[in-house]
N, C-alpha and C positions, 0 to 999 in steps of 0.2 A: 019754352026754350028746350025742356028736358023732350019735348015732344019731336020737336025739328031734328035734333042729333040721334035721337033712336030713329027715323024717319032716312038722315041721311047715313046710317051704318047700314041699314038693312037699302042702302041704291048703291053705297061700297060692296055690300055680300055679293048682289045680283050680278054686279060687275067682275067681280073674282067668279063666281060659280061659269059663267060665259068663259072665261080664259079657260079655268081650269077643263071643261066641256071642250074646246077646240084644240086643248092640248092633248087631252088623250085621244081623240080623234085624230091626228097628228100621227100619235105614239102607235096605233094603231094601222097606219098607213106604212108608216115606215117598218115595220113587225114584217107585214103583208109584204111589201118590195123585198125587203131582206131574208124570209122565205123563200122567194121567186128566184133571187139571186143563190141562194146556196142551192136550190135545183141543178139549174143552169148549170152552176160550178160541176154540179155530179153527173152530170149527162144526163140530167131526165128533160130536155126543152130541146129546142130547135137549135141551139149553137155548139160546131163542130170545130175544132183546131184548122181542119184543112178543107177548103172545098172543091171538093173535085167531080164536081158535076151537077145534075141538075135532083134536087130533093124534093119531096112530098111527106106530108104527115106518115103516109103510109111506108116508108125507106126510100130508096134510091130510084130516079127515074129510070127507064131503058134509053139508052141514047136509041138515036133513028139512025 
C-alpha cells in the first residue's frame, strides 16, 4: 500500500514539473513580446505615427 502512494506522488510530481515547464516557457515568451513591444514603442522597428509614403528597411522609398 505504502508502495502505490509513493508510486502515485512521484505521477503527481511528474505532473506539476510539466506545468511548471510550460509555465515558464510561457513566461519566456511573453519577456520576448514585451521586449519587441517596448522597441517598437522607442522607434527602433518598422512602425511610424504617420505614413506618408512608401518605406523600406533601408528608409524612405523615392517616389517615381
Amino acid at each position: 500500500m505504502l508502495a502505490r502512494d509513493v508510486r502515485l506522488q512521484g505521477d503527481k510530481l511528474e505532473k506539476l514539473e510539466a506545468i511548471v515547464t510550460k509555465q515558464a516557457v510561457q513566461d519566456q515568451r511573453m519577456n520576448e513580446l514585451d521586449r519587441r513591444i517596448e522597441e517598437l514603442r522607442h522607434g527602433r522597428g518598422f512602425v511610424t505615427r504617420d505614413i506618408d509614403g512608401l518605406w523600406g528597411s533601408m528608409g524612405r522609398v523615392k517616389e517615381s
